[in-house]
C-alpha positions, 0 to 999 in steps of 0.5 A: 500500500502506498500513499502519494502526496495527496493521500496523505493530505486528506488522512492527515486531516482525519489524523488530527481530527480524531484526536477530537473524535470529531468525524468529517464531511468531504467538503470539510476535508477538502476546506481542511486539507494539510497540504501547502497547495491547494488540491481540488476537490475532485482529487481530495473525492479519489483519495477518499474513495481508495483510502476508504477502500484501504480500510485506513478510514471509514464513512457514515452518513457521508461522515468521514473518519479514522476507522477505529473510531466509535460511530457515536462521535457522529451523534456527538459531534451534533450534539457539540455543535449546538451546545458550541452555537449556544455558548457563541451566542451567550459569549456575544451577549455576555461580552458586549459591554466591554465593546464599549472600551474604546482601544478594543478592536476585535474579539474572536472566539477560540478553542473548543467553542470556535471549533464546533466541539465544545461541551456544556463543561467548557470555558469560552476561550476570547483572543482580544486585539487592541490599538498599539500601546493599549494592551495592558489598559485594556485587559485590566478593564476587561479583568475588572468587567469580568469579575464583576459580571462573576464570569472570569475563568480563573486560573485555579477553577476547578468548575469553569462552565461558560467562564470566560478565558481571554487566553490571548490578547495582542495590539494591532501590528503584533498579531504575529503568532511568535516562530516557537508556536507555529505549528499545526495545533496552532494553525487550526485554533487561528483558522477555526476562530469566529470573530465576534466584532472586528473594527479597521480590518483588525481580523483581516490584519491578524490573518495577513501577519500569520500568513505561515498558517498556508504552509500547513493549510493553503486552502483553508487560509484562502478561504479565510481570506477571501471571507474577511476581505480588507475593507477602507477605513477612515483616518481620523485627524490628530490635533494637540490635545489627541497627542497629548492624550495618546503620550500619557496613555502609553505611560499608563500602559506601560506602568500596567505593563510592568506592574501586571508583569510583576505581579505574575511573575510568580505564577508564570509558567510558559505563557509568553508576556511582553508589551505588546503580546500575552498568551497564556496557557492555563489548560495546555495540551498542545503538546499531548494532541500533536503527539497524538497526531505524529502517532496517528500519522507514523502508523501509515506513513 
């Protein structure tokens, strides 16, 4: 049995998708494709047919996934959509008040919730984008905000149902996603995202700076693309008193910046801080789930 380039793009997708127990449709597949070309969807529909006549895969109700896997994760994979379109919506309504900080400019969804898999025991996990120099003011008002509404993840929570877990916050013009973590894992979450507001082409930006994503999956970074296209923005005028106001928010920042730092340094583990990225990682199985991947793939190939 031998596999050529194309087959392995498509039981790649089926690969890392089981870690998940999440079967696939074939126009998914073909979206999803690990594959730094874009095969078309004829080619995709053939491999299908001899890997699935291989016995490497099998189908049900046009649900594609890793032979050894239950049939039941069709009926749960329904089953978690609703309940990830359920939190979608109640992270939109829970949200909207911090849309009225002015520095925030797009709020995106990740994780479990973004990719259709989520459990009624999920947290939310939020990646904020803010204006240059405004990170730190933003998530202290966010943290504020949250822990009034009583919808904070905290980081010791043992229960976290619809918590809230903003894990990722960038400025505008430091959305890259650092060397060290581009992968596919994180490939998936940043395609996967569902932009719950967005201002001056912030989410268009985010995708242009992690264009790396198209090495792992060109057709699903298309796609993305050609979905959130660049719109024209309106440049607004700055007089003295703007100036002024922006020198003494930077200072503001900054201070947040290094006081915020300070007081997690102890708790710090291999999240990464700076001025103008914080990602952190309070439940991380990146590793576990690539593992799992490599696995699922040296059986085969």
């Amino acid at each position: 049995m031998e596999l050529t380039q194309i087959d392995k793009a498509v039981y790649g997708v089926l690969a890392y998708t089981n870690y998940f127990q999440y079967p696939l449709l074939d126009s998914e597949i073909f979206l999803k494709q690990h594959s730094k070309d874009i095969i078309s969807s004829e080619k995709i529909n053939q491999s299908l047919k001899k890997i699935t006549a291989y016995k490497l895969i099998a189908c049900k109700n046009r649900y594609y996934f890793i032979k050894d896997t239950t049939h039941r994760s069709i009926y749960n994979r329904n089953q978690r959509e609703r309940t990830s379109i359920s939190k979608l919506n109640y992270a939109q309504s829970s949200l909207a008040i911090i849309l009225k900080i002015p520095w925030l400019k797009s709020l995106i969804a990740t994780g479990s919730v973004a990719a259709g898999n989520a459990i009624k025991e999920d947290d939310i996990d939020i990646l904020i984008i803010t204006d240059k120099n405004r990170l730190w003011i933003v998530r202290l008002l966010v943290i504020v905000i949250l822990e009034l509404k009583g919808i904070r993840r905290r980081p010791n929570d043992k229960t976290y149902a619809n918590k809230i877990c903003f894990n990722m916050i960038l400025e505008a013009g430091y959305e890259v996603i650092p060397v060290e973590n581009q992968n596919i894992f994180t490939a998936y979450e940043l395609l996967q995202t569902k932009v719950l507001y967005d201002d001056n082409n912030c989410y268009h930006n985010f995708l242009t700076q992690n264009k790396w994503v198209a090495q792992f999956m060109a057709n699903w970074y298309k796609t993305k693309l050609t979905n959130y296209p660049k719109n024209k923005i309106k440049k607004t005028k700055n007089n003295l008193l703007n100036i002024s106001l922006k020198i003494l928010l930077n200072k503001i920042n900054y201070f947040l910046y290094q006081t915020q730092r300070f007081y997690m340094s102890h708790r710090r583990t291999n999240e990464l801080v700076n001025l103008h990225q914080a990602l952190f990682h309070p439940s991380n199985v990146a590793d576990k789930i690539l593992t799992a991947y490599r696995l699922s793939k040296k059986s085969i190939y």
